[in-house]
Structures are given as C-alpha cells and as structure tokens.
N, C-alpha and C positions, 0 to 999 in steps of 0.2 A: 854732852849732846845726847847723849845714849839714852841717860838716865831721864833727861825732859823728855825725851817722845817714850821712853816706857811708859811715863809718868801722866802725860797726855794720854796715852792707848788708853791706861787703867780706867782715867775719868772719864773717856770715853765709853767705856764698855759700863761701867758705872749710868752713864747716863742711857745708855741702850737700854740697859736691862732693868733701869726704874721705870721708863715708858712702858716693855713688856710689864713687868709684875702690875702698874696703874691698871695698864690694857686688860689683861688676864682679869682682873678683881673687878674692872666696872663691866664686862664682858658677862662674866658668870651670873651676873646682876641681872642682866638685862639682852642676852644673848641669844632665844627664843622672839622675843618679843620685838627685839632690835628687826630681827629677819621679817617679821609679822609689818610693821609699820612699813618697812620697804616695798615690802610684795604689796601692798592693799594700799597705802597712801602718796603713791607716785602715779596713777592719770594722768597728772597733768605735771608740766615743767618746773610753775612756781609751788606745788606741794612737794614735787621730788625734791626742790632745792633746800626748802624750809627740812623737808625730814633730813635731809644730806646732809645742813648744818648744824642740825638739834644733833644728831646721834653720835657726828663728829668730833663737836664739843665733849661730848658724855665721854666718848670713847679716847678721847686725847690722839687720835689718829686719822685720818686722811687715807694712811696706803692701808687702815684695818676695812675702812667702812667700803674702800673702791675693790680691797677680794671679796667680800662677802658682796657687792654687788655686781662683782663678774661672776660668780658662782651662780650667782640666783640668774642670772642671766642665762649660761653655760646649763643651768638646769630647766630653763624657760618657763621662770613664772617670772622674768621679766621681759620684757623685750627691749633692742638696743636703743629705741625712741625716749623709752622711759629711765634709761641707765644716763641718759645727760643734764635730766635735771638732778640727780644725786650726787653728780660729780662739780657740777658747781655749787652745792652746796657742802660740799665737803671740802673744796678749796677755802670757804669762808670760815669752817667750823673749826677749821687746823688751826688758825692765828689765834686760839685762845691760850693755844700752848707755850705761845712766843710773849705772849701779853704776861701771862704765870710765871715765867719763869725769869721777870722784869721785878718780881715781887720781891722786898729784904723782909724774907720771916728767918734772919740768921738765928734767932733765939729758940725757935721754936723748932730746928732741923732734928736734935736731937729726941726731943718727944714724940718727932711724930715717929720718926723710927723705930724710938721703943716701943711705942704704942702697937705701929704696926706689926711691928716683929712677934711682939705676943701675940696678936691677933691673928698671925699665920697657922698658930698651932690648933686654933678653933677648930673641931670638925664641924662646926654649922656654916653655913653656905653665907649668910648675911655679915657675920662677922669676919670670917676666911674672906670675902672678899673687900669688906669695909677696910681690914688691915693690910689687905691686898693694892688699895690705893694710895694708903696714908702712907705704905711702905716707900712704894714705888714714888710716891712727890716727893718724900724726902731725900732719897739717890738723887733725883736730878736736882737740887738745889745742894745737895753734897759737888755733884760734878759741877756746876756753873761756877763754885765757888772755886775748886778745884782749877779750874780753865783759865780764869780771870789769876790764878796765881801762877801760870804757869807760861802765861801769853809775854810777859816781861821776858822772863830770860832768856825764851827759846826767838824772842827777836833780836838778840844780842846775837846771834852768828849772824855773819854776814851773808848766804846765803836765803837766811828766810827772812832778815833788811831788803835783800834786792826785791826778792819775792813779793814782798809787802810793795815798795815802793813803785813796781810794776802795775800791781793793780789798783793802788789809789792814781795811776798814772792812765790807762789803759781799763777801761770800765769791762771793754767785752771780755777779757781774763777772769775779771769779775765772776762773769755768767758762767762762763764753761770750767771755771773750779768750784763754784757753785754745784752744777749739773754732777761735777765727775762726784764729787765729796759723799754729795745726797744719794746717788745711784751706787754708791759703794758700800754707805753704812745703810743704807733703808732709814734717811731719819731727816727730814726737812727743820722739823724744830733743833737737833743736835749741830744741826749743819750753823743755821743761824745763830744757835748759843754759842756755838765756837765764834763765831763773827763779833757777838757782843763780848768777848770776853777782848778781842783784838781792841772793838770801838773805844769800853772803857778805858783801855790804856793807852789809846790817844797812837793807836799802831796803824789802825786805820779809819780811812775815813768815810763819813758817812755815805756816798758816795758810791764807794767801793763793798761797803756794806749791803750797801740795796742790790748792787749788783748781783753779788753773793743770791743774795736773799731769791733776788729773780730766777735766777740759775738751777736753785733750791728746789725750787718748782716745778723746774721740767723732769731732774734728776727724781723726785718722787714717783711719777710715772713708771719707773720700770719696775716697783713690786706688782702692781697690775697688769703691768705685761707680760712678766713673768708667770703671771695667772690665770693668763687667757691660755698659757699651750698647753695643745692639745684637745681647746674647746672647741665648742659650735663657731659658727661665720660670726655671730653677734656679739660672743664673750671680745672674741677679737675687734671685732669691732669699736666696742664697748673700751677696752687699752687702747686704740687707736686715735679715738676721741679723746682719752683722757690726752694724750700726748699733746694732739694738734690745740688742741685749747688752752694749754700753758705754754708753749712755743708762741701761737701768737698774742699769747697777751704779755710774755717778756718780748714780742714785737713793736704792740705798741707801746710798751712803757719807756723800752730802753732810752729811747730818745728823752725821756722825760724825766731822768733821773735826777740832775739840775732841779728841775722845778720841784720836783716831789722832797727831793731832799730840803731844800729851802722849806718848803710846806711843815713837812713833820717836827723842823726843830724852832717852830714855832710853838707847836703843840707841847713840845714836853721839853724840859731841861737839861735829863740824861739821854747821852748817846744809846746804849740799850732800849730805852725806852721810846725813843725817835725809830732805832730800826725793829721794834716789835709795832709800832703804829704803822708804819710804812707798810708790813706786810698785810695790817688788815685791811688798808685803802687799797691797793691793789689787787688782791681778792675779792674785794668787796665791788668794784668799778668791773673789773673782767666780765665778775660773774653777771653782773647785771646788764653790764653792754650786751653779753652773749648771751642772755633770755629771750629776750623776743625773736632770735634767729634762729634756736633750739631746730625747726624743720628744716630748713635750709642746710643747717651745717650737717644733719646728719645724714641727708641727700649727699651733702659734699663727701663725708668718709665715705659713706656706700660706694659713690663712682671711681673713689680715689683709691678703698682698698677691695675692689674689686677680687 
C-alpha cells in the first residue's frame, strides 16, 4: 500500500510540475502582452470572456490567468465589473487541458521530452520556452499513463473499494472530494485526470466522475483567493466572484448529472473522453447563462461581501 501511494504522489507531482514548466514556457512567450490584452480588451463582459478564454487555452491554466487578474485588479487597471467577464472565460478556456490529455500520442511521449529537454538548455528566449512546453506536455501524459497504471491496484484494498463505492453510490461525496483534492494540489485538470485514470478502469463511474469533476471547480477557486490577501476591496472581490460563480453553477448542474452523463456518452466511446466533454458543456452553459447577468451578480458580491 505504501509503495502505490508513493507511487501515486510521484505521478502526481509529475503531473504538477509539467503543467508548471508548459505554464512557465507559454508565459515567457507571451507574459507582457498576456497583461496588455487584459488591461485594454475587457470593457465589456463578452470581450473579457473571449480574452479569458483565448489566454486560458494558451496558458493551460485557469488559477494562472484568475492571479494575474486579481493582481491587475489589486493594482487597478482593472476594475471588479471587468474581472467577471475573464473569469468566465477562463472556466471555459481550462477544459482544453481535460480535452489534451484524452489524447493517445503514447509513441510520441518520449520525443517530445527529449526534444524539450534540450531545448531547456537554449539560452534564447523562443526556444527555452518552445522546450519549455513540449517538456512540460510530455510529463503530463507521462503521469496519466502513470495514474491509469496505478488506479487498479490501489483499488484492490478494501478501504479505497468502499471509498470508491461510496461515491459512485452518493454523488454529493463526489463534489466535496472533488473540491478538497483541487484545493489541495492547485490543479483542476490533475484532479480530473486522476478521475479518468479511475473511469478507464471501470472503478468509477461516470456519474461519480462529473461529480468529481463539478467539485473540481469550486476547489480551483482558492489559488485566487489566496491572491486577493492583503488586496484592495475589488482584488477581493474579484475571488469572491470567482468562488460564487462555480458553487452555483455545481448548483445547477448537480441535479442534472443523470442527464448530462447519459448526454456525453453518446458523444464519445471512452469514458475519459465522456468526462473531459462533460467538463467543457458545463463551462461552456455556466458561463453563458451567467453573461447576460454580469451587472446583477456583481451588485450581488458587492452587498454580500460587504
């Protein structure tokens, strides 16, 4: 038992530190200009969301693009009206990572590592970060691989059977191991890639997955909360919205896990690839239900965190 959750931690930390090195290397790329687009092309809700989701995608992160927009906030070239269209675009731009890492390039793991790996030693800025990405993809499709080998045995105790059994039994378990998992590692797609390594092996189900997946969401939230202390009223602010805005949208979904599960395993064949769609419907339905309400709701945080 000892030896699978070493084993686990390693992939784990494996798959952390390829998201950092991706992050680091598309960052350095494009880390002036990232800030430039934020500050200048959010006015309005639906261009905040559009850049939220462009940069998010680039960036393979969610809790990178929601500090650098409590910072900008906290430093006030944004204001908090304009920090909610970036945050729902950054819920949508994260499920690319969920989508990526659905992908079987098993042949190609190896090259890209080497590749990147020399490419670390560049002191030019374009290749240091080119190998900076290819590095870091390749860790995380090291750790998925990794996860999905390691999901079998360590459901052979009995204790992580009950566990399992519990939450394809009890959905709301689901969510709040979701929450605790993502809030502990700082990592929504690691959270969910742990989930598909379960799906493929048939440990859990789909179901329990989404669950997961939902939980996922809220648990992101606290690298920007953690980013707003010691800010201005807004940076706060600015975390407090991200929070309420994934809380209620694993409100309205949870009831709907039934139908959304039915949904997505129409769409695709593999179970991974059913709970990497699910995440991007979900995202994608939040953020747009919550658009047109953008005034409204941040009236509501105003009165609320008073």
């Amino acid at each position: 038992m000892f030896t699978i959750i070493t084993l686990f931690s390693v992939y784990l930390a494996i798959f952390l530190f390829g998201m950092t090195v991706m992050r680091t290397g598309l960052l350095q790329l494009s880390e002036n200009r990232t800030k430039d687009y934020i500050r200048h092309f959010t006015d309005h809700p639906i261009k905040g969301m559009i850049v939220g989701a462009v940069i998010t995608a680039l960036l393979q992160s969610s809790s990178a693009v929601m500090v650098i927009t409590v910072g900008l906030v906290a430093a006030g070239y944004l204001t908090f009206y304009q920090s909610i269209g970036i945050m729902l675009g950054s819920n949508i731009g994260t499920t690319l990572t969920t989508e990526l890492i659905t992908l079987d390039i098993s042949n190609y793991v190896l090259p890209l590592l080497l590749i990147g790996f020399f490419c670390l030693f560049s002191k030019r800025k374009l290749p240091f970060s080119i190998g900076s990405s290819i590095f870091g993809l390749g860790c995380l499709f090291v750790a998925m691989k990794g996860f999905e080998g390691l999901a079998l045995p360590l459901s052979l105790y009995s204790n992580v059977q009950d566990f399992l059994l519990l939450t394809n039994e009890h959905h709301f378990i689901g969510v709040i191991l979701g929450t605790i998992i993502t809030a502990m590692i700082h990592s929504s797609s690691a959270t969910v890639g742990i989930s598909m390594s379960f799906l493929n092996n048939e440990l859990l189900s789909l179901p329990a997955g989404i669950a997961i997946m939902l939980g996922s969401n809220i648990g992101t939230c606290v690298t920007a909360y953690m980013a707003s202390f010691g800010g201005i009223k807004e940076a706060k602010l600015t975390a407090y919205a991200h929070i309420w805005l994934n809380i209620f949208g694993v409100l309205i979904f949870f009831p709907l896990i039934p139908l959304l599960s039915n949904f997505v395993e129409a769409l695709a064949a593999n179970a991974d690839v059913q709970l990497a769609h699910s995440s991007v419907i979900f995202n994608l339905v939040c953020s747009f239900i919550a658009l047109p309400f953008v005034k409204p709701f941040s009236r509501f945080i105003e009165k609320l965190h008073r």
